[in-house]
C-alpha positions as CSV (number, residue, x, y, z in Angstrom):
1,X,32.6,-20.9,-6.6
2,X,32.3,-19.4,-10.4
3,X,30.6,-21.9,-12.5
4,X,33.3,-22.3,-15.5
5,X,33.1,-23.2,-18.7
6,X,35.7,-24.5,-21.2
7,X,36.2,-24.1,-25.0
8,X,38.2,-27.2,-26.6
9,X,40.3,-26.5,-29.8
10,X,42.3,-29.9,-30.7
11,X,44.6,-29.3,-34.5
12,X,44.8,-32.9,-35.3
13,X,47.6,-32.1,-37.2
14,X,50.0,-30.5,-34.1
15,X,48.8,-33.1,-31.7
16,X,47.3,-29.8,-29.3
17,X,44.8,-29.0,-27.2
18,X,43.8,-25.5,-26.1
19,X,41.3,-25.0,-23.3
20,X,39.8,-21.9,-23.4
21,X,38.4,-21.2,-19.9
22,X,35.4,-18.5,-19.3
23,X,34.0,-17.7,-16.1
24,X,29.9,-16.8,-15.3
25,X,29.0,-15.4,-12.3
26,X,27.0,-17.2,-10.4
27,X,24.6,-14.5,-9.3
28,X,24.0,-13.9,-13.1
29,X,22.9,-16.8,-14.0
30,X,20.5,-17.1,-11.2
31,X,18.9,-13.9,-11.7
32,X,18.0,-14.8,-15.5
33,X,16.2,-17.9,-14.4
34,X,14.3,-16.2,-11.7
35,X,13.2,-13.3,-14.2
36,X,12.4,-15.8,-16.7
37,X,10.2,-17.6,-14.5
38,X,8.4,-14.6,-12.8
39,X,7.6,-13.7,-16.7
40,X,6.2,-17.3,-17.0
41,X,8.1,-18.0,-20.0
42,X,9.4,-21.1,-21.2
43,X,13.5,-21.0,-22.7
44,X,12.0,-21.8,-26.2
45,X,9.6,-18.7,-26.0
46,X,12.4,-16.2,-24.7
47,X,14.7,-17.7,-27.3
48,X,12.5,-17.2,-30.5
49,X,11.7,-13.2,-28.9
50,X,15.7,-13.1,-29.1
51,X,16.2,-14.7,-32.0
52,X,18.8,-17.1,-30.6
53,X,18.3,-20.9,-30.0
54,X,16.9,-22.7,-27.3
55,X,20.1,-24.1,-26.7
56,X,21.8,-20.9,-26.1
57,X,19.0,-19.3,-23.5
58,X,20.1,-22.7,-21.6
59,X,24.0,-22.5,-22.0
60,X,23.5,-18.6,-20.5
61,X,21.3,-19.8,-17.7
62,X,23.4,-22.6,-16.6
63,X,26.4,-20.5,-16.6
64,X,28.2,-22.7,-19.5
65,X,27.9,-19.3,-21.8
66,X,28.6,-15.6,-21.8
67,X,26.1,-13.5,-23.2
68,X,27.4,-10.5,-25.2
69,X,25.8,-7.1,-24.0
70,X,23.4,-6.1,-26.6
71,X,21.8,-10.0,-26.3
72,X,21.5,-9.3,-22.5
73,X,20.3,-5.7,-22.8
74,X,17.8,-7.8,-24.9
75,X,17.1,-10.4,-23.2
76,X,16.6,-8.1,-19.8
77,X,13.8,-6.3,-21.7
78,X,11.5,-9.4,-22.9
79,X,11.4,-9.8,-19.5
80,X,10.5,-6.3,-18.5
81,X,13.2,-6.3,-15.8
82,X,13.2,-3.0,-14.1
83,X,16.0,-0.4,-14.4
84,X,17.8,-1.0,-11.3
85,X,18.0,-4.8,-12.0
86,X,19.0,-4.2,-15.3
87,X,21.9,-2.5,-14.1
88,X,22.9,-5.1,-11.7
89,X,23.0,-8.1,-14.4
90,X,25.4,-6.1,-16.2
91,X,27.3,-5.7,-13.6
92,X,27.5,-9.1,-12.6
93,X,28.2,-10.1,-16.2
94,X,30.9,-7.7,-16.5
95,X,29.3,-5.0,-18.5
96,X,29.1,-0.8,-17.2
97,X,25.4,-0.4,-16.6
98,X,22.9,1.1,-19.0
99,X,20.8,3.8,-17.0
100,X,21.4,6.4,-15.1
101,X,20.0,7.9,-12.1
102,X,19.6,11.3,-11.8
103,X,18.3,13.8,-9.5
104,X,15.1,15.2,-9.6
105,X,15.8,18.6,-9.7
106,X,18.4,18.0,-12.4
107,X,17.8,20.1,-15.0
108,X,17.9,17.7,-17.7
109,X,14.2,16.5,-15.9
110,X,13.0,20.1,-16.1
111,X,10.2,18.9,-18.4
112,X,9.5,15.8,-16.9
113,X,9.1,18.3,-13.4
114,X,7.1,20.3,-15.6
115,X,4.3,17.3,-16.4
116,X,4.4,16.2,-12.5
117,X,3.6,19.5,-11.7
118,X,0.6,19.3,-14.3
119,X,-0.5,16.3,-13.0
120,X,-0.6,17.3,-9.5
121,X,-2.2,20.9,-10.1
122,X,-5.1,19.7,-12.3
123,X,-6.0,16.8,-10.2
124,X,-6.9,20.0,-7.3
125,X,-9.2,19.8,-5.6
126,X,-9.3,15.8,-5.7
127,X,-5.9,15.3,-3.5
128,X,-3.0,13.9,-5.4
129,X,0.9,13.6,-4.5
130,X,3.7,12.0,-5.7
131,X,5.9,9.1,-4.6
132,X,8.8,7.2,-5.0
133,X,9.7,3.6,-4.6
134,X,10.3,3.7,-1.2
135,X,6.8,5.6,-0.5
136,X,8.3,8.8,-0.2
137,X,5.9,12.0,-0.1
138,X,7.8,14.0,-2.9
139,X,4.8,16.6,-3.6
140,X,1.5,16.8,-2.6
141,X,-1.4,19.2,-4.3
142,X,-3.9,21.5,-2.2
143,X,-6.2,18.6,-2.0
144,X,-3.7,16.3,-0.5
145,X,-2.6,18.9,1.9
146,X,-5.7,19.1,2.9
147,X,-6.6,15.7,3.7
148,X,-3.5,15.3,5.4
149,X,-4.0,18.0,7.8
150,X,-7.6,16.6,8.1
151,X,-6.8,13.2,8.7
152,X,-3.6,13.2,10.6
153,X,-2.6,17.3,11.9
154,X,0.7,16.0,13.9
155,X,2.3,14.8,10.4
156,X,3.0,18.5,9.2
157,X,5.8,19.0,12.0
158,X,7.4,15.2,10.1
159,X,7.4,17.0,7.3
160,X,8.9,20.0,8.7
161,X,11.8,17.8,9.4
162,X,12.6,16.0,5.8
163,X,10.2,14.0,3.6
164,X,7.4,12.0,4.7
165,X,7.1,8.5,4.4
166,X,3.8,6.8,3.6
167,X,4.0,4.2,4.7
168,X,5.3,5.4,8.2
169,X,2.1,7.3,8.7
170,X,0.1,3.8,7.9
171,X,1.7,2.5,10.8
172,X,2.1,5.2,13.1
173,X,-0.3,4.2,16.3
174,X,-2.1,7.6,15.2
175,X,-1.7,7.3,11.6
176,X,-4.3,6.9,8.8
177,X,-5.1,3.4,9.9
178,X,-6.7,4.8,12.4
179,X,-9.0,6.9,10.0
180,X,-10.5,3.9,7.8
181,X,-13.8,2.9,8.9
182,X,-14.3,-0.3,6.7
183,X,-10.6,-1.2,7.3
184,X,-11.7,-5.3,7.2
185,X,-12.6,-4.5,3.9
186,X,-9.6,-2.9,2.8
187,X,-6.4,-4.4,5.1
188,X,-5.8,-7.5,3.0
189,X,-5.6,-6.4,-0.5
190,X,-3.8,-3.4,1.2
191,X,-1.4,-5.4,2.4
192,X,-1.0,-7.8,-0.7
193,X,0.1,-4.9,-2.9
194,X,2.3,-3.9,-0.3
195,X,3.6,-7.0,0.4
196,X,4.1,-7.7,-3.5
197,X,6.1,-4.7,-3.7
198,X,8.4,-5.6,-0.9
199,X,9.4,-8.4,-2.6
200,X,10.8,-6.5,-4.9
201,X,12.2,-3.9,-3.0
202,X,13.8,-5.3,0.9
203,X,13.4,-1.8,1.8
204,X,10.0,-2.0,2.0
205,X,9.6,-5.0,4.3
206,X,10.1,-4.1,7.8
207,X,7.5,-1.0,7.6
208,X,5.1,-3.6,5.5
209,X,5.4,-5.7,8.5
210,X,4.9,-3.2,11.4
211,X,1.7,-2.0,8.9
212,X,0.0,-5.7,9.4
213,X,0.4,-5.9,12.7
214,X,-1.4,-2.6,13.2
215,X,-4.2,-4.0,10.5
216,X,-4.6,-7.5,12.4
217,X,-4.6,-6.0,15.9
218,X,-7.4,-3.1,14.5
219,X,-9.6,-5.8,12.9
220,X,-8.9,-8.6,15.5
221,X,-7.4,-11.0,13.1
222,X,-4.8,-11.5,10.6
223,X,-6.0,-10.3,7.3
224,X,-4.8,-13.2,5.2
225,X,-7.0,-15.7,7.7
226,X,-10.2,-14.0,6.2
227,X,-12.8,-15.8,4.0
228,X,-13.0,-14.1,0.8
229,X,-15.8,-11.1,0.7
230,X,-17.6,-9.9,-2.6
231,X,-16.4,-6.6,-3.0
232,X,-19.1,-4.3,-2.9
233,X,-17.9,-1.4,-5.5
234,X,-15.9,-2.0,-8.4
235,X,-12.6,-0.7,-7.3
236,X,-11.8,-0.7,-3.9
237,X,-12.7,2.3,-1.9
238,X,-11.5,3.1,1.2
239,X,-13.5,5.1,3.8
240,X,-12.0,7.7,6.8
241,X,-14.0,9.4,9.5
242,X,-13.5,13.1,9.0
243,X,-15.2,16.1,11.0
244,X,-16.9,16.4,7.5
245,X,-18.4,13.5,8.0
246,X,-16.9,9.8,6.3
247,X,-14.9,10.4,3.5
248,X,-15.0,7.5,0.4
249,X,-11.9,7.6,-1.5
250,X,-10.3,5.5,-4.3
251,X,-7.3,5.6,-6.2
252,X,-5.3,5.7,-9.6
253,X,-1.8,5.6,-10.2
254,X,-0.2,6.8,-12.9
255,X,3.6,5.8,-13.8
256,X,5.8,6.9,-16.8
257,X,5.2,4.4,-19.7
258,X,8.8,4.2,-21.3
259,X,11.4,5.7,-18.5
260,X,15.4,5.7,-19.4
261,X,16.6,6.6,-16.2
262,X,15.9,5.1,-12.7
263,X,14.5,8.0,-11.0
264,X,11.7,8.1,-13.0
265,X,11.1,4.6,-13.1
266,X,10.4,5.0,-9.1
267,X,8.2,7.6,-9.2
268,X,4.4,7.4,-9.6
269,X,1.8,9.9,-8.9
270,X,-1.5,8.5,-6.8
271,X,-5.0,10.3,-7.8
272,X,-7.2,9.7,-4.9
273,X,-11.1,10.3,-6.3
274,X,-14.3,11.2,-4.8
275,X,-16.3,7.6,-4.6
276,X,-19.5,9.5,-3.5
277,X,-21.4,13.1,-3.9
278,X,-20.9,13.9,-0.6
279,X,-17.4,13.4,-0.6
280,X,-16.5,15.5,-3.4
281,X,-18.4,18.1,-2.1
282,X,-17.0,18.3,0.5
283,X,-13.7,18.7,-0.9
284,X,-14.5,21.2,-3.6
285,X,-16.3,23.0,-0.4
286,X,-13.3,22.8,2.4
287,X,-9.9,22.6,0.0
288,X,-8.7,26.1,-0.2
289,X,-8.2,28.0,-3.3
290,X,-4.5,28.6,-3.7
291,X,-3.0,32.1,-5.0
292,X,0.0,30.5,-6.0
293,X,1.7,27.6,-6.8
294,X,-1.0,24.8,-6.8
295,X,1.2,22.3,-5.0
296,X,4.2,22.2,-2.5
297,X,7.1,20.1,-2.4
298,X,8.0,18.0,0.2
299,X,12.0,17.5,-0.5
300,X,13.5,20.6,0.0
């Protein structure tokens, strides 16, 4: 049921009352508590960002008032909601959403395809490739290419058929799982950043799943059972046996900083380095020099 709130306006004088009646959605008011409290922010601390009272960021929360669209287009980014859930608390409060999603070949991101394409290119022969929120393989470099032929050959005819999915070939039986040589090292804060991303995104969980059970029956355990290990590099490197030998890897991703529009704000770009000399000789050595474009799409 809508929670409801009511207005009273008595004129002493004509003996009236007029109840004014305004229905929340439910949902709404939910969501803004959760938000809130996944920023770990107090009402009084979100009210003096907004410059409302205290009193108000509790009437909106408890469904007894309607926030007008600029103070929740506000309020939605001191809490550094993302795009997609922006859009949806407008909707549920009654409001058109803000941001738009549009296509990545739309020419109005030809410059945004332009820097992805930079990114990708300059990163050769270090492998790098593009993904959306769903894990997606959008584009890969020569480097990636390379690896992925190296590491798992049977995922070009997948890709053949439509874009490749991450985090399918983490959990194909034959996938890259299968590759990592220090994978008790690597399987639970693996699967902690997955699993933190599949909160957020239900799409996620089911492959996130199939992806542990893989890790737990590789390294004989579940992951999250293990004692905790001192890591022995600074960032986590991950290590796959190659015909060249054992590969060390690690990686950076890099996101847009102040995306408009909800395509963007899905994509990031993952730069896998060389953790060792041997390993990035190895790739300057084997990656093939390319005569043309320095990276291939994925989605046709």
């Amino acid at each position: 049921m809508d929670s409801i709130t009511s207005e009273v306006i008595e004129s002493r004088k004509a003996g009236i009352q007029i109840v004014v009646m305004h229905t929340v959605e439910p949902r709404l008011t939910v969501t803004l508590r959760q938000a809130r409290r996944a920023r770990r922010l107090s009402q009084l601390e979100l009210s003096l960002r907004l410059g409302v009272s205290q009193r108000h960021v509790s009437f909106v929360e408890s469904g007894r008032a309607r926030p007008s669209r600029e103070l929740l287009l506000a309020w939605l980014r001191e809490l550094e909601a993302s795009l997609v859930l922006s859009n949806e608390v407008l909707l549920s409060a009654g409001f058109a959403p803000a941001f738009g999603k549009a296509k990545l070949e739309d020419p109005a991101l030809a410059q945004v395809n332009h820097a992805l394409k930079r990114l990708l290119s300059t990163h050769d022969p270090m492998p790098a490739l593009l993904l959306d929120a769903d894990w997606n393989v959008l584009e890969m470099n020569r480097g990636a290419r390379w690896l992925a032929a190296t590491l798992v050959p049977w995922a070009a005819e997948m890709a053949s058929q439509g874009p490749v999915n991450m985090l399918d070939l983490l959990a194909h039986p034959a996938g890259f799982l299968t590759r990592i040589t220090n994978l008790g090292e690597v399987g639970a804060p693996l699967l902690a950043h997955l699993r933190h991303e599949a909160g957020t995104n239900a799409r996620l969980a089911e492959r996130v799943e199939a992806i542990a059970a893989l890790v737990a029956a590789r390294v004989g355990s579940d992951p999250r059972q293990q004692g905790w290990h001192r890591p022995v590099a600074p960032v986590l490197t991950t290590r796959y046996e190659t015909p060249h030998g054992e590969l060390a890897l690690f990686s950076v991703f890099t996101t847009f900083g102040t995306p408009q529009d909800i395509t963007l704000a899905s994509l990031r770009v993952e730069h896998l380095f060389a953790a060792d000399a041997v390993t990035e000789q190895v790739l300057r050595t084997q990656v093939p020099v390319s005569q043309a474009s320095n990276s291939t799409p994925i989605v046709p």
